[in-house]
N, C-alpha and C positions, 0 to 999 in steps of 0.2 A: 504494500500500500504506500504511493506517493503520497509525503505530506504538501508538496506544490509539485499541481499538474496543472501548466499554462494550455491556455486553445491555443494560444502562438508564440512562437519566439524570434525576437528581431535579429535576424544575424545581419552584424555592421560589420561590412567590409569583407576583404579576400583571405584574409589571413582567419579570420572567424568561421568565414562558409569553407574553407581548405579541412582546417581543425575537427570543425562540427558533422559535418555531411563529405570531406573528403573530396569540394568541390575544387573546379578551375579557374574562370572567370567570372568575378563578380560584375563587370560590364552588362557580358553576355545576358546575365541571369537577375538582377536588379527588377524590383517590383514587382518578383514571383512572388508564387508561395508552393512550396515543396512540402511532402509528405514523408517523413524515414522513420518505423518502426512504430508508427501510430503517432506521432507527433508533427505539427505542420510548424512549418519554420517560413518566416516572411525574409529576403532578400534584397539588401538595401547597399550602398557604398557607406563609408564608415566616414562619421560627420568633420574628421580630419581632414582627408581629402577636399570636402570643399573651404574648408580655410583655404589650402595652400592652391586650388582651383576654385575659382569663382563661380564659372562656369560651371560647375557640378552644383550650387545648392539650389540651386532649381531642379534638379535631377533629384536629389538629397526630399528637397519640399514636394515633391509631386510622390516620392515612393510614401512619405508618411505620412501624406493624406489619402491616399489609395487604402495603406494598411489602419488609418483611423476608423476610414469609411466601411473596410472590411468588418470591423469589430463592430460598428455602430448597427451595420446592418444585421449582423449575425445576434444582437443582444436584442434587438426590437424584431424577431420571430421565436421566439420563446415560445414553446407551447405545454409545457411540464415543467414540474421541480427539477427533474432529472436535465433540463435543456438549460439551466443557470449553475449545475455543477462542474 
């Protein structure tokens, strides 16, 4: 028994999604969401990158209101106790 079981986990950056899931490019794979072992993991660049690239926090703002909007929608079809655990 998990005492924290998240619906999702934000993996920031290439060195996270390498570690986590074993992945390659976080480019490539940015504003998914992946599924490994019963657990879905959200894919984002890691919010350093856009300090030292400008140009990425738009990239950076657009994946974490996709993965906001994910959550917000996923909490407002609740249809059981069992669908808020």
């Amino acid at each position: 028994l998990a005492l924290i079981r998240p619906k999702v986990i934000c993996i920031l950056g290439r060195t996270a999604y390498s570690s986590l899931l074993g992945g390659g490019s976080i480019t490539a794979n940015r504003g998914k969401t992946v599924q490994k072992a019963g657990q879905k993991y959200f894919l984002t660049i890691h919010p350093a990158a856009a300090i030292y690239n400008k140009r990425l926090l738009s990239v950076l703002e657009s994946d974490l209101e996709k993965l906001a909007k994910e959550i917000k929608d996923k909490k407002q079809n609740k249809n059981s106790l069992e669908d808020f655990m």
